[in-house]
PLY file of the C-alpha trace (Angstrom):
ply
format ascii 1.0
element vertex 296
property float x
property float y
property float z
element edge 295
property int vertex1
property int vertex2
end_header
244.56 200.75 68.93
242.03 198.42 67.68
239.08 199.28 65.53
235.88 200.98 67.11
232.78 201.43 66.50
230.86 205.25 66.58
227.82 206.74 66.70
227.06 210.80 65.41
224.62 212.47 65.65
223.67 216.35 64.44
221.40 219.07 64.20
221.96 222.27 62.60
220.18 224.50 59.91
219.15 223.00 56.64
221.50 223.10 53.89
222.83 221.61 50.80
225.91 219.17 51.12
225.70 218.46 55.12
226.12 214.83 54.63
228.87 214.33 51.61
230.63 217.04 53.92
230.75 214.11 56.70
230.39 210.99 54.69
233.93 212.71 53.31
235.68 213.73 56.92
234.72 209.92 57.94
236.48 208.67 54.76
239.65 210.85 55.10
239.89 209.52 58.80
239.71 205.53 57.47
236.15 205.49 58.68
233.43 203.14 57.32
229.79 204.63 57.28
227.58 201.08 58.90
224.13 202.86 59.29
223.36 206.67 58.19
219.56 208.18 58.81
218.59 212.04 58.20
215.75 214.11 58.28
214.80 217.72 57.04
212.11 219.66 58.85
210.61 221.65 56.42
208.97 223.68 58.81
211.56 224.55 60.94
214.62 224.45 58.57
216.33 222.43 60.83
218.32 219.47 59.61
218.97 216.06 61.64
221.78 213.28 60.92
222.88 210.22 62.92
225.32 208.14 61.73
226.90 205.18 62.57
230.55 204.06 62.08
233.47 201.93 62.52
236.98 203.35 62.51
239.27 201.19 60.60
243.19 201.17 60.33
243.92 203.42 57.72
246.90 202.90 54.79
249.54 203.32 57.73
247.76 200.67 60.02
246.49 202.91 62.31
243.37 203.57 63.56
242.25 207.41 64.03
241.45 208.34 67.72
238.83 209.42 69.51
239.71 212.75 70.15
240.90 213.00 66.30
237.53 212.97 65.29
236.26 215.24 68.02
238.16 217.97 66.84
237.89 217.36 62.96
234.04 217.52 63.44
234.30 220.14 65.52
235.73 222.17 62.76
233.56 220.64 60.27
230.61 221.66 62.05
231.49 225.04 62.70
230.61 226.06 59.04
226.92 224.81 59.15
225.24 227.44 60.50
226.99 230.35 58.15
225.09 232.28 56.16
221.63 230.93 58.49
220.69 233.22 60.23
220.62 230.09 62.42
223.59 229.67 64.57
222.42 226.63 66.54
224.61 223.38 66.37
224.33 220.60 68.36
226.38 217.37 67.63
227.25 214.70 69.80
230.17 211.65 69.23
229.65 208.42 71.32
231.77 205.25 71.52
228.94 202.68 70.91
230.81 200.31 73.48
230.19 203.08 76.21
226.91 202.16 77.64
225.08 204.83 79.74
224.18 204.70 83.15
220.76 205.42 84.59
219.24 206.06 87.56
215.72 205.13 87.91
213.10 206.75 90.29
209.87 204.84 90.96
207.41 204.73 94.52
205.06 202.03 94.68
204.41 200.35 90.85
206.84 198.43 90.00
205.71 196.90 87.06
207.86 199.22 84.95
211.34 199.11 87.32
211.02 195.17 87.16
210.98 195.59 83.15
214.03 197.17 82.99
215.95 194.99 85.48
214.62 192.18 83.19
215.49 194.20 80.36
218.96 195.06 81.32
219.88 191.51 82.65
218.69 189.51 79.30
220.45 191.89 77.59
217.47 193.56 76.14
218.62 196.98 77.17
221.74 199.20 76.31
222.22 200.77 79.00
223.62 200.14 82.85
221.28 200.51 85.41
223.13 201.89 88.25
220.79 202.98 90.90
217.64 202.51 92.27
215.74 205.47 93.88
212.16 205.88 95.52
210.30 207.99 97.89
209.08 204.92 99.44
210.76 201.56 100.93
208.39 199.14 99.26
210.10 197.66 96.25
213.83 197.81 97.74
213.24 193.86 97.80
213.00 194.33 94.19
216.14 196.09 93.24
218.66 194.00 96.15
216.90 190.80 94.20
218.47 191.90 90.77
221.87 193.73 92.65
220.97 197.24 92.14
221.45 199.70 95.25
218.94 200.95 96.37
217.90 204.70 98.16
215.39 205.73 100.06
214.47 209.21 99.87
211.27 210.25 101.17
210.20 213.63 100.74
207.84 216.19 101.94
206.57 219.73 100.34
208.82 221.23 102.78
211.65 218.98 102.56
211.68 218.36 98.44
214.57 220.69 97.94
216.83 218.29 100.25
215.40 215.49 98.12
216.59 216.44 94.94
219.82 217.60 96.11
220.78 214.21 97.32
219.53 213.10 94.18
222.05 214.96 92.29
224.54 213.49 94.59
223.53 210.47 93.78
223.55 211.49 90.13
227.24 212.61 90.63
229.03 209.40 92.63
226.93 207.12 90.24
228.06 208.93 87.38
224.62 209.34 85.69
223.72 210.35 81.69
219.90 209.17 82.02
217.23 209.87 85.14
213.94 207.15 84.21
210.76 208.20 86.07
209.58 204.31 86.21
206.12 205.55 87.79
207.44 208.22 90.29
204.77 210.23 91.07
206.10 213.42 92.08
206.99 216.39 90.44
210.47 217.32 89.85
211.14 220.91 90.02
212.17 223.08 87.94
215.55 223.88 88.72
215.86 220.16 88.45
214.23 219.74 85.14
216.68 222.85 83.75
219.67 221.10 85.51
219.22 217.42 83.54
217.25 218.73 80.42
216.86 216.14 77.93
218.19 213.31 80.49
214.90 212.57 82.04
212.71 210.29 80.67
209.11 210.16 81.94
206.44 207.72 81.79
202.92 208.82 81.64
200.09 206.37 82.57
197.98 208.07 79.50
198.00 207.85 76.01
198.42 212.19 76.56
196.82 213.97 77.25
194.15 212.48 78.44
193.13 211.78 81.40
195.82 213.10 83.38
195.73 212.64 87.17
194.94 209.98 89.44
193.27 206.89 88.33
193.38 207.22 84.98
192.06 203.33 83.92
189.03 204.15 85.94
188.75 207.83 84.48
188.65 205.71 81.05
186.41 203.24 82.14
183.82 205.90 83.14
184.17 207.40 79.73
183.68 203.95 77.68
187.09 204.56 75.61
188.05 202.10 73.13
192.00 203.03 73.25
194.41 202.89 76.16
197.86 204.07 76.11
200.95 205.37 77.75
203.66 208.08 77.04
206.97 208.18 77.11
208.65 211.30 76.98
211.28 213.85 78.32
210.75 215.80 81.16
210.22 219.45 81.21
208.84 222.07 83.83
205.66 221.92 82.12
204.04 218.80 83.55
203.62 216.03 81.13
204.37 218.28 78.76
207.97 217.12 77.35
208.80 215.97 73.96
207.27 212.71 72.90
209.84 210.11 72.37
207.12 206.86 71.97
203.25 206.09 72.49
202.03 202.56 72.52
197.98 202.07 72.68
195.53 198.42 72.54
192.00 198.39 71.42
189.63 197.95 73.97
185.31 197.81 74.56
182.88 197.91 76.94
183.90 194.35 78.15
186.73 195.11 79.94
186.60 196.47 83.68
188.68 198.72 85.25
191.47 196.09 86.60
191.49 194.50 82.90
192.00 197.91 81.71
194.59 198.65 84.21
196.82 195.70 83.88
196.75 196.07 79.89
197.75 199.94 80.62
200.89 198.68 82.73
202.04 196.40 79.91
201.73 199.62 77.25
203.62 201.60 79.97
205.98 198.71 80.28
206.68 198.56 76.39
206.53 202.13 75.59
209.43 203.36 78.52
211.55 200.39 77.98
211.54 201.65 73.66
212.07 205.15 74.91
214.93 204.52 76.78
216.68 201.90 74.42
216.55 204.41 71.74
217.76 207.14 73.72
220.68 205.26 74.90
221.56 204.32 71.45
221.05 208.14 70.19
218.43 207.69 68.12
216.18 210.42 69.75
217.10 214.37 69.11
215.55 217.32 69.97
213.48 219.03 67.60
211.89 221.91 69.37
208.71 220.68 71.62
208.83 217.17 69.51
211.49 214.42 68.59
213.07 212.94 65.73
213.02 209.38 66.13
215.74 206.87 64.27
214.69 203.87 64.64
0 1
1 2
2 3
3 4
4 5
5 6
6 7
7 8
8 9
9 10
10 11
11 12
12 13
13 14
14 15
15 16
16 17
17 18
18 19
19 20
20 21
21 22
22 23
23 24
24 25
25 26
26 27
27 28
28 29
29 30
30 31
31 32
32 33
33 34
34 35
35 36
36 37
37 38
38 39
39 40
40 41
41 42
42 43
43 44
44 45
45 46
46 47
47 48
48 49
49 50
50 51
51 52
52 53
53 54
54 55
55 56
56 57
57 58
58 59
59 60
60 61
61 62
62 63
63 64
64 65
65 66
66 67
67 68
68 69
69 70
70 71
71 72
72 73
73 74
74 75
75 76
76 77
77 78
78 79
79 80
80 81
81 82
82 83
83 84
84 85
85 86
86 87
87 88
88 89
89 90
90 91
91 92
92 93
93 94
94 95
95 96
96 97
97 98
98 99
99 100
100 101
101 102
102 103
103 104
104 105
105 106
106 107
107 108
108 109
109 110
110 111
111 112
112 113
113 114
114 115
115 116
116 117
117 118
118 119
119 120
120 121
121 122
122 123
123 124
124 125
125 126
126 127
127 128
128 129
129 130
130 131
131 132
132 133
133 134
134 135
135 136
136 137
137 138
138 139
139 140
140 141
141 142
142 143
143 144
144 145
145 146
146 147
147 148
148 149
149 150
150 151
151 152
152 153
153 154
154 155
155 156
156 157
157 158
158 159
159 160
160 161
161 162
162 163
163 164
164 165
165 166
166 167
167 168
168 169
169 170
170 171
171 172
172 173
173 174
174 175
175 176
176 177
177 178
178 179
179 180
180 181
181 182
182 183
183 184
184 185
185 186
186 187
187 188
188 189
189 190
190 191
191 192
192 193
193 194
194 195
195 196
196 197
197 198
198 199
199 200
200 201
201 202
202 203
203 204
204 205
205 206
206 207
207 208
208 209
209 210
210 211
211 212
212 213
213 214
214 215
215 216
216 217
217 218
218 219
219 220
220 221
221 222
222 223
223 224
224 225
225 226
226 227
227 228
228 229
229 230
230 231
231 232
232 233
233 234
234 235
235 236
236 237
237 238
238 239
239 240
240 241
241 242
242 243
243 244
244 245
245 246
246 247
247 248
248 249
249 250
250 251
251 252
252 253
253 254
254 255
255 256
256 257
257 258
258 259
259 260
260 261
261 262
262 263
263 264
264 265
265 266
266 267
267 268
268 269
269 270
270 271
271 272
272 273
273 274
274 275
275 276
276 277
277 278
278 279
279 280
280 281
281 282
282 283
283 284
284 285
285 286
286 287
287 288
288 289
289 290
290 291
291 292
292 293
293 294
294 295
């Protein structure tokens, strides 16, 4: 077995000695520590840890496995929430070689599906893009140009349960970690939402939460604002109301009209998703509650 290189994440109440307890399981495995972030929430008494690591041959010239680790940690981890009150732990071990695959939804913008096709063929994005999904035809063109399959589902309010269950078919042969709402403008359900919580990442056309809606560059322009922005965030049954993974806004005047304002609002949206989902797929983004803790 040659040597690999991991990524850890954890969250788990607060205490004293969380990361010598894993800087120490890493060393006794013949692990070397490349990258290590954490955070404290002093409001919630939550801690958060990612850490990033190679597994090297150890004194015998071997190099510990995958599932060695797993169930060290596993152990490890157990003891973190004793004494609490708090019995909440949530850790995650990822082989950074394993790339995720997504499945992005869009319907007639394509500014932000044609990002990450650029994105993911230059390189520029760690994940695989493995399907292409929209309630309308138009921009099939668009995903057969960079050899991404493409499905049309359409869907009705009558028919929207048959929608999303091909979807999670879809989701299923695919093999799916990440849904990316590249501009799909309808509303998942809920039952969808619950099913892939914390796998769906949304962009909003808003720096939130303003102007919500239809329109929204026009909405601004009527209002004289002097920042534009977009959202990127998870999606939850409340309606653009997910945990914020990344914002991006430009300074802008009574000069610009509505199609200026427009066309600098699909370059934020652009940006900000692309970010989002690069530092999702590199597990830099964990839960914390209605917000996010952000390695970057």
């Amino acid at each position: 077995m040659s040597e690999r290189e991991y990524v850890l994440t954890l969250a788990c109440p607060d205490s004293r000695g969380i990361v010598a307890a894993v800087a120490n399981l890493l060393s006794d495995h013949g692990c070397n520590i490349t990258e290590s972030q954490q955070y404290g929430d002093h409001y919630t008494g939550r801690f958060f840890l990612r850490m990033q690591f190679l597994a090297e041959r150890g004194p015998d010239g071997a190099v510990v496995g995958e599932d060695t680790l797993r169930g060290a940690f596993a152990a490890l981890s157990g003891g973190f929430s004793e004494g609490s009150g708090d019995p909440v732990v949530e850790w995650t071990l990822q082989a950074r070689d394993v790339r995720p695959r997504m499945l992005v939804m869009v319907s007639r913008f394509g500014h932000c599906l044609n990002d990450l096709l650029y994105r993911q063929r230059s390189g520029l994005l760690d994940v695989d893009i493995a399907a292409v999904v929209s309630n309308h035809p138009d921009l099939e063109f668009l995903a057969d140009s960079y050899g991404v399959d493409f499905h049309h589902l359409p869907v009705t309010a009558t028919t929207k349960g048959q929608q999303e269950a091909r979807l999670l078919e879809l989701v299923e042969s695919y093999d799916v970690d990440l849904i990316v709402l590249a501009r799909y403008m309808q509303v998942l359900t809920e039952q969808l939402c619950a099913k892939m919580s914390g796998r769906i990442i949304n962009i909003h056309h808003s720096f939130l939460p303003s102007f919500k809606g239809a329109r929204p560059y026009h909405q601004a322009h009527r209002r004289g604002v002097k920042l534009i922005g977009a959202t990127a965030h998870y999606v939850t049954a409340d309606l653009d109301e997910g945990p914020i993974i990344e914002q991006e806004v430009s300074r802008v005047d009574h000069t610009h009209s509505p199609e200026q304002l427009t066309a600098i609002g699909r370059d934020l949206e652009s940006v900000a998703l692309a970010r989002a989902v690069n530092w999702h797929a590199q597990r830099r983004v964990l839960l914390n509650g209605d917000k996010t803790v952000i390695f970057d």
